[in-house]
C-alpha positions, 0 to 999 in steps of 0.5 A, a space after each residue: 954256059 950256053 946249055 945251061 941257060 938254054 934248059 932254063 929257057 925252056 923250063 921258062 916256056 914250059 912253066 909259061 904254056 903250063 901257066 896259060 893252060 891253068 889260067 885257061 882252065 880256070 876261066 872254064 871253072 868260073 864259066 860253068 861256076 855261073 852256069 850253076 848259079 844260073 841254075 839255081 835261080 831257073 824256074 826248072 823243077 828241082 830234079 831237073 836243077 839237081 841234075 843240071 848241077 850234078 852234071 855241072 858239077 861233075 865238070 868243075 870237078 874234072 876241069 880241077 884234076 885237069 889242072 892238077 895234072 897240068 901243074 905236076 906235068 910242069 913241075 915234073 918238066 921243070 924238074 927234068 925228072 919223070 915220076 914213077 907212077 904209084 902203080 910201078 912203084 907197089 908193083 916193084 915194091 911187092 916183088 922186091 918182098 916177095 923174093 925176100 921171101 921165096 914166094 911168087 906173087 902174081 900181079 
């Protein structure tokens, strides 16, 4: 069927662009990666060093979670289901037990 392979291209595309955004987030890792290194070898005082890698660090670190987030976007396209986040998911399981119950909790 036509449909079928039209949503399996588009999961291609998806998987693809999502692809290129990680390799691109990765390639910034090992950027500020030799930034660190870099760093380390300077003639700076160590408080400055440990903050300049403290900040860099901070970075890498949030670069990761971008990456992260990336992949479970793709793979929550590439699923073509949407997840529920944590939050919703507590919040209706509270109120669910709640009922069972017969007492009110305020969120």
């Amino acid at each position: 069927m036509s449909v079928s392979s039209v949503s399996s291209q588009g999961a291609s595309v998806v998987s693809a662009s999502s692809d290129a955004s990680v390799a691109q987030l990765e390639k910034q890792i090992q950027s500020v990666e030799k930034e660190i290194q870099k760093e380390n070898q300077s003639k700076d005082s160590d408080k400055t060093k440990q903050q300049v890698i403290q900040e860099l660090e901070m970075e890498v670190a949030m670069l990761q979670s971008q990456i992260q987030q990336a992949q479970a976007k793709a793979a929550r396209k590439s699923s073509g289901k949407s997840a529920t986040p944590a939050s919703a998911q507590n919040s209706a399981s509270r109120s669910q037990s709640s009922s069972k119950l017969g007492v009110d909790l305020v969120a």
